[in-house]
VMD Tcl script that builds the backbone (N, CA, C; Angstrom):
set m [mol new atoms 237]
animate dup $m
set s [atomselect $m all]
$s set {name element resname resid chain x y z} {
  {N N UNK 1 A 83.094 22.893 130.405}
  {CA C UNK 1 A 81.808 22.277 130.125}
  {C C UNK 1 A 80.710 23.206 130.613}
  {N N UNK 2 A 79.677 23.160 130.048}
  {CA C UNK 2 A 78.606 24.061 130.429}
  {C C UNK 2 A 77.641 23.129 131.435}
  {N N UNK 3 A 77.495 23.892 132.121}
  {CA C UNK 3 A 76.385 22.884 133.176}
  {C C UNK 3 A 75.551 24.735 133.463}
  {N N UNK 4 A 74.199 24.199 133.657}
  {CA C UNK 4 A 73.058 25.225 134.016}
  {C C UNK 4 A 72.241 24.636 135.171}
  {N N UNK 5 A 72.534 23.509 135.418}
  {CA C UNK 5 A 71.690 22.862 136.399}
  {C C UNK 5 A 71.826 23.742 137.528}
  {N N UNK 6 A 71.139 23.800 138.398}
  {CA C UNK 6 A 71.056 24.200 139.672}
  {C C UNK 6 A 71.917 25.623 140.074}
  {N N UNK 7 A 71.628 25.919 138.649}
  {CA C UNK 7 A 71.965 27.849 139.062}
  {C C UNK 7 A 70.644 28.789 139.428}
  {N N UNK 8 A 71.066 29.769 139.828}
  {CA C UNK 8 A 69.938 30.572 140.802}
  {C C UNK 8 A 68.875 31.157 139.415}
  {N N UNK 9 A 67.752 31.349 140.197}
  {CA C UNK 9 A 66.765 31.811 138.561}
  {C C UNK 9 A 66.974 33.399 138.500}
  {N N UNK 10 A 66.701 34.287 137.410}
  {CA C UNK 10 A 66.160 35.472 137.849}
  {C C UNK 10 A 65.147 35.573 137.087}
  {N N UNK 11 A 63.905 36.695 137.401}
  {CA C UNK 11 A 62.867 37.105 137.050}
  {C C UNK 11 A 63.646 37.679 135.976}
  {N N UNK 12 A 62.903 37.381 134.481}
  {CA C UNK 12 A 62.984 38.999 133.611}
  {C C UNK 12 A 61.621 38.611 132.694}
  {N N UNK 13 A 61.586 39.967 132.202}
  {CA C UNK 13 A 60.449 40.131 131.012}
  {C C UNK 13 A 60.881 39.591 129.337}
  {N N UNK 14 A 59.485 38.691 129.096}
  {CA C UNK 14 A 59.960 38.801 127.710}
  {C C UNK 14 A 58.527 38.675 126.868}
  {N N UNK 15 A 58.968 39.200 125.575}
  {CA C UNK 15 A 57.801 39.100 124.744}
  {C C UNK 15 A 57.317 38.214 123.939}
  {N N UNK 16 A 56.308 37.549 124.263}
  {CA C UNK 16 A 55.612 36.146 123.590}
  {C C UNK 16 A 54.764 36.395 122.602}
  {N N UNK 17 A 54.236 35.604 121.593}
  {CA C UNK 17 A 53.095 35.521 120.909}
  {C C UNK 17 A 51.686 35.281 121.747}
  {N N UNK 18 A 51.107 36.085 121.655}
  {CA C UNK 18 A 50.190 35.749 122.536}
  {C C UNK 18 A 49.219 34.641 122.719}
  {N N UNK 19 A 48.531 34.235 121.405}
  {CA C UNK 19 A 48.227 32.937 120.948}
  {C C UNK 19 A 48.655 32.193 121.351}
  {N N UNK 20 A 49.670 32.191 120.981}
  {CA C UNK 20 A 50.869 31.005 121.915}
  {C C UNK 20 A 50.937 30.299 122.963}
  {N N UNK 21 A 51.198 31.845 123.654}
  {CA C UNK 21 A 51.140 31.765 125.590}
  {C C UNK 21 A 49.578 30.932 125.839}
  {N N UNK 22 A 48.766 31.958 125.077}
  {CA C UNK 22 A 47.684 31.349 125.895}
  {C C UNK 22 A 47.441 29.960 125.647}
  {N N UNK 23 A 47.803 29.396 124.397}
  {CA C UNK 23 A 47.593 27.571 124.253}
  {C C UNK 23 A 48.406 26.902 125.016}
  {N N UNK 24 A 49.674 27.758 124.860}
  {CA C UNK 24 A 50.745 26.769 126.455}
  {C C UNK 24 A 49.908 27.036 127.594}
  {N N UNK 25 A 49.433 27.710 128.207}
  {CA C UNK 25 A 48.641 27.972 129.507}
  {C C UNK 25 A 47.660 26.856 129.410}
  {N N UNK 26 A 46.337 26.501 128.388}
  {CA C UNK 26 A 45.317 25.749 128.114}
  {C C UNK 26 A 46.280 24.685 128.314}
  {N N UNK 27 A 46.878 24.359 127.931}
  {CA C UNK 27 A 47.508 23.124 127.574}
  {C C UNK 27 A 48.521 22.526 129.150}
  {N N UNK 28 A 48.343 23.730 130.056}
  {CA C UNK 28 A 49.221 23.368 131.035}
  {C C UNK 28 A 50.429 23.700 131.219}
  {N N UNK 29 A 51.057 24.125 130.256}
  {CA C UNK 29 A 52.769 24.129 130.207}
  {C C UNK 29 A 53.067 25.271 131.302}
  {N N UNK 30 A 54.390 24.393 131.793}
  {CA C UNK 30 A 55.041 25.295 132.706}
  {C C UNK 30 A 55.709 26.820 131.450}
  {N N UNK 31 A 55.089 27.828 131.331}
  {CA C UNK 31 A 55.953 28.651 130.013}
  {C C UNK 31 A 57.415 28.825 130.495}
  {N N UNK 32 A 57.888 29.032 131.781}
  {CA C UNK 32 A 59.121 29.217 132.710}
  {C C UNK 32 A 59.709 28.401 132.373}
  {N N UNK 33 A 59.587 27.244 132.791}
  {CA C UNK 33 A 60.230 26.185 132.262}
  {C C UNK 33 A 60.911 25.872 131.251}
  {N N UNK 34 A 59.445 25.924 130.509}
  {CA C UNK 34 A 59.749 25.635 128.909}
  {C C UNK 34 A 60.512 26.201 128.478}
  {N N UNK 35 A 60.503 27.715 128.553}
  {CA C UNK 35 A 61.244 28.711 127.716}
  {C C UNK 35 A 62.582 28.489 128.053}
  {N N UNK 36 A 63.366 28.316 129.971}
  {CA C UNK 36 A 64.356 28.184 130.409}
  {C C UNK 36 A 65.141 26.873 130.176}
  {N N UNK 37 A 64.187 25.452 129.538}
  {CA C UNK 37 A 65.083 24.507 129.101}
  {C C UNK 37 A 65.652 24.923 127.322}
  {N N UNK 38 A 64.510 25.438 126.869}
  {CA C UNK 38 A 65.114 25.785 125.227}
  {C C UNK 38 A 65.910 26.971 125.174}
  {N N UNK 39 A 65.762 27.998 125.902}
  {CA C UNK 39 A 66.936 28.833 125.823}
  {C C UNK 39 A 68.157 28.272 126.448}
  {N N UNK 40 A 68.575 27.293 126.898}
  {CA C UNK 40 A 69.400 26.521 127.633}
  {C C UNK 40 A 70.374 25.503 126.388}
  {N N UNK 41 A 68.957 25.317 125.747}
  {CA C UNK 41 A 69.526 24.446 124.677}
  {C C UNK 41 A 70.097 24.978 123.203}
  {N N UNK 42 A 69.828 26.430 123.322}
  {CA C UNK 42 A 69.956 27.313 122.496}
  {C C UNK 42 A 71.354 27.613 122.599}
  {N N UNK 43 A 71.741 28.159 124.122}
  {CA C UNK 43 A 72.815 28.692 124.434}
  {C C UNK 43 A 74.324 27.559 124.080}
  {N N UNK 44 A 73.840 26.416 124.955}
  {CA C UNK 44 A 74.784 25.533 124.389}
  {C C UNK 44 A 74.845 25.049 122.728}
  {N N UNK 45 A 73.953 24.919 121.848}
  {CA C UNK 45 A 74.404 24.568 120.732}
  {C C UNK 45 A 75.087 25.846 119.640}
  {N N UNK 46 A 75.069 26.983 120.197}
  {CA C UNK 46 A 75.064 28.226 119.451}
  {C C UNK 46 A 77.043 28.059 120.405}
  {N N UNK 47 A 77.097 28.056 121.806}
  {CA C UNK 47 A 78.891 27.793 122.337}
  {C C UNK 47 A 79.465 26.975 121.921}
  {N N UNK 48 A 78.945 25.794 121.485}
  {CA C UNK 48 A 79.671 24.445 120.721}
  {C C UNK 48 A 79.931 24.934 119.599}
  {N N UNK 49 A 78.922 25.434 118.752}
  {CA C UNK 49 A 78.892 26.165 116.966}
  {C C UNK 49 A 80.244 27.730 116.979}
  {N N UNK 50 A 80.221 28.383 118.563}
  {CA C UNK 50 A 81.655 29.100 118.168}
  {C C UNK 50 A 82.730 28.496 118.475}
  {N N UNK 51 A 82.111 27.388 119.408}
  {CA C UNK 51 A 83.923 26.561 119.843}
  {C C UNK 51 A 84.281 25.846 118.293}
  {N N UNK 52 A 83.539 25.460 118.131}
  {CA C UNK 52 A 84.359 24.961 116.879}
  {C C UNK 52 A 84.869 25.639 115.695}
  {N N UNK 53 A 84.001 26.840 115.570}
  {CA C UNK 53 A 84.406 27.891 114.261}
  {C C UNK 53 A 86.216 28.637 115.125}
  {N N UNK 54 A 86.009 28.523 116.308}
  {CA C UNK 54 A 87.212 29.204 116.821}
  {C C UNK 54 A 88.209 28.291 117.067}
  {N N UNK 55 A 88.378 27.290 117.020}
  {CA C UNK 55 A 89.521 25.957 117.015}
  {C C UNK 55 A 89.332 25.168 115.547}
  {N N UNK 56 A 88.475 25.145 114.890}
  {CA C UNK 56 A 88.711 24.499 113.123}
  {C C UNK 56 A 90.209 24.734 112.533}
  {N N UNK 57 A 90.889 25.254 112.866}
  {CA C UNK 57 A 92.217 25.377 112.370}
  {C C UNK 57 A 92.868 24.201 113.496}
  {N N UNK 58 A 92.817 24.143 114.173}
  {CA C UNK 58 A 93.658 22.991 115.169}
  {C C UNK 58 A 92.839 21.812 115.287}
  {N N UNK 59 A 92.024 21.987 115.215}
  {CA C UNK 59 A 91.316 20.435 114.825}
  {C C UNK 59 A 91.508 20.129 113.344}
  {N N UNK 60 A 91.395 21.054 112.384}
  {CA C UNK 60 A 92.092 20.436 111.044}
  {C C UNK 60 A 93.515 19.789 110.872}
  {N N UNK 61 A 94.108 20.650 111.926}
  {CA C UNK 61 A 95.380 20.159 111.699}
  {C C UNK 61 A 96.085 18.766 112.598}
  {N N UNK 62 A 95.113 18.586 113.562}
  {CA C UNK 62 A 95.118 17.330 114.255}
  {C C UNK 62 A 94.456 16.660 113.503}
  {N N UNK 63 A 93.359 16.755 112.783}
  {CA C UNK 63 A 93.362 15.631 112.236}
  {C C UNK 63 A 94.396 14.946 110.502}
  {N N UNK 64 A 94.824 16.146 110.070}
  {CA C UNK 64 A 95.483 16.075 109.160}
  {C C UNK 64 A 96.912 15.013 109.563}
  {N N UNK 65 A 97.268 15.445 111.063}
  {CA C UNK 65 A 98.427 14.824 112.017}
  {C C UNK 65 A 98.089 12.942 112.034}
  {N N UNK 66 A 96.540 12.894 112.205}
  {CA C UNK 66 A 96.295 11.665 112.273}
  {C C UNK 66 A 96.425 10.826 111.274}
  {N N UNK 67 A 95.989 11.235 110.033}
  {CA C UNK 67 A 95.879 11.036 108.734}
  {C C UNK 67 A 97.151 10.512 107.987}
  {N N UNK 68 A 97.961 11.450 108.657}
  {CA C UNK 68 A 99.615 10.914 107.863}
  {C C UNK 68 A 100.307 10.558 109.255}
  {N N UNK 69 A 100.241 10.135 110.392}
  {CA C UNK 69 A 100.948 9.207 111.011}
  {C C UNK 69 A 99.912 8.247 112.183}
  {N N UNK 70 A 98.680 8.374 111.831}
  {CA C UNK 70 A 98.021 7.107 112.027}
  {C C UNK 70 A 97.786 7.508 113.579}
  {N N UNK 71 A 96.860 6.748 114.466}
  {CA C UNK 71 A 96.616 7.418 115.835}
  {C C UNK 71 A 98.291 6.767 116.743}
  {N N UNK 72 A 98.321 7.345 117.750}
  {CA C UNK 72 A 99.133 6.898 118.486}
  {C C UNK 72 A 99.689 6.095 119.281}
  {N N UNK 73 A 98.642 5.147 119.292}
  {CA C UNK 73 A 98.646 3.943 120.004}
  {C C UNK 73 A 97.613 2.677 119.267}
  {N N UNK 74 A 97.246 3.055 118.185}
  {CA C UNK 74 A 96.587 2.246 117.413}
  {C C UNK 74 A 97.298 0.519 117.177}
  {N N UNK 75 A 98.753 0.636 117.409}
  {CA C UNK 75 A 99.076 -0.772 117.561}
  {C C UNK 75 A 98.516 -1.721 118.271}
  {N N UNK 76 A 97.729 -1.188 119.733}
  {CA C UNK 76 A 97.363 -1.413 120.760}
  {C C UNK 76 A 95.891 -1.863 120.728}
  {N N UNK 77 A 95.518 -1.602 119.834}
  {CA C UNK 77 A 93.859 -1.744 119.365}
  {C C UNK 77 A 93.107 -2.922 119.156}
  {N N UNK 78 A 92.137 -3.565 120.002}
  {CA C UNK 78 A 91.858 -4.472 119.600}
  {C C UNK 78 A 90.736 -5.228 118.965}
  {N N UNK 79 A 90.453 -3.473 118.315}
  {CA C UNK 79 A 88.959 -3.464 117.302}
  {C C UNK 79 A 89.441 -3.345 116.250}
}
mol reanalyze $m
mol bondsrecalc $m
mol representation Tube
mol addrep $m
């Protein structure tokens, strides 16, 4: 599982629109922040998007497994 919470920060440089920056600044925004929750959210939906391109063959085939012998304990079900 990916967790980012409460890992150490580091300083680096990056290049903004400047317009930009300066309306997030007017506007208050933490830019640090900001930038470090969406690159955060970037990182995880882009690791989920290769976990799955890299297991789609075994999840096809589990579910193909389900398909022709039904879940495994589904007798048990009381929905």
């Amino acid at each position: 599982m990916l967790k980012f919470e409460n890992a150490p920060k580091k300083a680096t440089n990056l290049s903004l629109n400047a317009r930009v920056l300066e309306m997030a600044r007017e506007m208050g925004m933490n830019v640090s922040q900001t930038v470090d929750a969406l690159l955060a959210a970037e990182v995880k939906r882009r690791y989920w998007e290769r976990w799955n391109e890299d297991n789609k063959e075994a999840i096809a085939e589990y579910n193909a497994r389900i398909a022709r012998e039904g879940l495994p304990l589904a007798k048990y079900r009381s929905f």
